[in-house]
N, C-alpha and C positions, 0 to 999 in steps of 0.2 A: 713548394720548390722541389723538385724534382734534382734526384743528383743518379748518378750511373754506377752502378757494381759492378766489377770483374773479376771474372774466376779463369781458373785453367783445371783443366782436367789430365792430370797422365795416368792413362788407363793400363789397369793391371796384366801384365802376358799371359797369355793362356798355355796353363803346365804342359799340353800336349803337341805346341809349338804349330800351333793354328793361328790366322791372322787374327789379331785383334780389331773389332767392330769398336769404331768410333762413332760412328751417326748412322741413324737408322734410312730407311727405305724415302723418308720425306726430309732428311737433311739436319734431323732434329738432333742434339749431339748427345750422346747415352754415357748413362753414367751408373754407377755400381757403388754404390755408396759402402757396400760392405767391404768392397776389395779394391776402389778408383780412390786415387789421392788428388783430393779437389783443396786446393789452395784459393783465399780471397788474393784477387792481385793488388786490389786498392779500389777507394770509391772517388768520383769524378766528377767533376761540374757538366761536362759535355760529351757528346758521344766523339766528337774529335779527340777529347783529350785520352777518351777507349785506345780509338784506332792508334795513339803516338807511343802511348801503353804499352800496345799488342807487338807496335813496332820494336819497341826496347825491347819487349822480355822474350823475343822471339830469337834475340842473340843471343840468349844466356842457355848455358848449361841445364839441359831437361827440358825446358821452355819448348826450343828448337828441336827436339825429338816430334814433339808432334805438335807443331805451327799451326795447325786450323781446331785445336781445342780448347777457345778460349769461349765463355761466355758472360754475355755483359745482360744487363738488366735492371732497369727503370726504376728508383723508387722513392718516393714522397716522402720528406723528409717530416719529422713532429708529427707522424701516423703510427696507427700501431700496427703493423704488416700481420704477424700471428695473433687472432684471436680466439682461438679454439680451444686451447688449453692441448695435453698430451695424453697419452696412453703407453702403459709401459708396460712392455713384455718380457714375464717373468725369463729367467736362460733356463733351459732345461738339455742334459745330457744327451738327451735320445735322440 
């Protein structure tokens, strides 16, 4: 069974007061994981219930800042999505 992810992206200002790039050259929506505040909005049964979603949170506060950076995405539920395990990168000063 398959159920639906929703995220929203509000992407971070650029200090120099340049536009901020929300999707790239093919539409794809970009995202900065070090400095983009990605919020889950909620998981769904349908892509209908995405789009009723997208409609709601698109009145609230921040949401509505930037209306076309929401993404949804498909996933199987009793699967295990990561199998890879991680790698972690030590912080270093320099």
């Amino acid at each position: 069974m398959d159920v639906h992810v929703l995220w929203h992206v509000r992407h971070a200002r650029n200090l120099d007061g340049s536009p901020t790039e929300h999707r790239d050259s093919v539409g794809e929506l970009l995202i900065d994981e070090e400095f983009d505040n990605v919020k889950l909005i909620g998981v769904y049964s349908s892509e209908q219930s995405v789009e009723s979603a997208i409609d709601r949170a698109r009145l609230r506060e921040g949401f509505r800042d930037e209306p076309d950076c929401f993404y949804s995405a498909p996933f199987n539920i009793d699967e295990d999505n990561w199998t890879d395990g991680f790698v972690s990168i030590p912080y270093s000063d320099d």
